[in-house]
N, C-alpha and C positions, 0 to 999 in steps of 0.2 A: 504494500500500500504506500501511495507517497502523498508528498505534507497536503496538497487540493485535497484525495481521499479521505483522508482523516479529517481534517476541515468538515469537507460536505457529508460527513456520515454523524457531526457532531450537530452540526448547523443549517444542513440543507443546502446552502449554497457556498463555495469559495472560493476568493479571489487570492493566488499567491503570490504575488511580482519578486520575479528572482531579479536578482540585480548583482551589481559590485559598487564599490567608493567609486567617487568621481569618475560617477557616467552621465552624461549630460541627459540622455534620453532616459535612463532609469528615473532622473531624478524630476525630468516631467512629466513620465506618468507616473509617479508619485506625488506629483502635486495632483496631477488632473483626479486622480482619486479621491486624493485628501478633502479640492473642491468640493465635491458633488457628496462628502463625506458618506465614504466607500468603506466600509472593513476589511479590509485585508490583512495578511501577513504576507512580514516582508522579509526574505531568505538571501544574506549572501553567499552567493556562490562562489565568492573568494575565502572564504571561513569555514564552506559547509560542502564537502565533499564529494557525500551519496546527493547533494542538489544539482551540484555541477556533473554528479553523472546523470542522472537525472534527465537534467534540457540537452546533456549529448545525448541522450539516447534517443530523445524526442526530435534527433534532428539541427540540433540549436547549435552556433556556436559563438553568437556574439547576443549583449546581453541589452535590455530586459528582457525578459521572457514572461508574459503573462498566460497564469493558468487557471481557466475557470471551470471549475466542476460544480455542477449542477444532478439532481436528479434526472434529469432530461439527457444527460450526456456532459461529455467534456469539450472544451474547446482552448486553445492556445494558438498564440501569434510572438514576434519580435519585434522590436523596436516598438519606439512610442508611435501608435497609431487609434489617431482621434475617431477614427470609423468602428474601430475595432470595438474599441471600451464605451462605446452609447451602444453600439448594437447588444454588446453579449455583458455589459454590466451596470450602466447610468440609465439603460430606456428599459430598463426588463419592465415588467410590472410588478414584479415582487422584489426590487431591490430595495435594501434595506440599508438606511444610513444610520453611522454610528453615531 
């Protein structure tokens, strides 16, 4: 099981942004989250090992990495992309601000 799983089997839905220090793009969708006051957990993949195997295994090899596990399914993407986080996290009808 990985960190979204555990998340959504706690909570029903969850946002994970993998990231690292001083990434420019981590750290805007990390605002854009914060904005629209998003719950998420936030994982470095420079500290956190099985994370960074993780998003390589998913394919990934530059960072953000956002993971969103839902009942419905899961879904991820890279880099900051404002289409991505209204469609699959800020316009759901059940998203829940903290």
């Amino acid at each position: 099981m990985n960190h979204a799983e555990d998340i959504q089997a706690r909570d029903g839905v969850a946002v994970v942004l993998y990231g690292k220090p001083r990434c420019v793009q981590c750290d805007a969708t990390e605002r854009k989250l914060r904005k629209h006051r998003i719950h998420f957990t936030k994982v470095d993949v420079s500290q956190d090992e099985t994370a960074l195997n993780f998003i390589k295994q998913l394919g990934y090899t530059a960072a953000p990495v956002v993971y969103v596990s839902t009942i419905e399914g899961d879904v991820h993407w890279t880099q900051f992309d404002i289409g991505m986080i209204e469609q699959h996290i800020t316009a759901r009808p059940d998203a829940e601000v903290a």
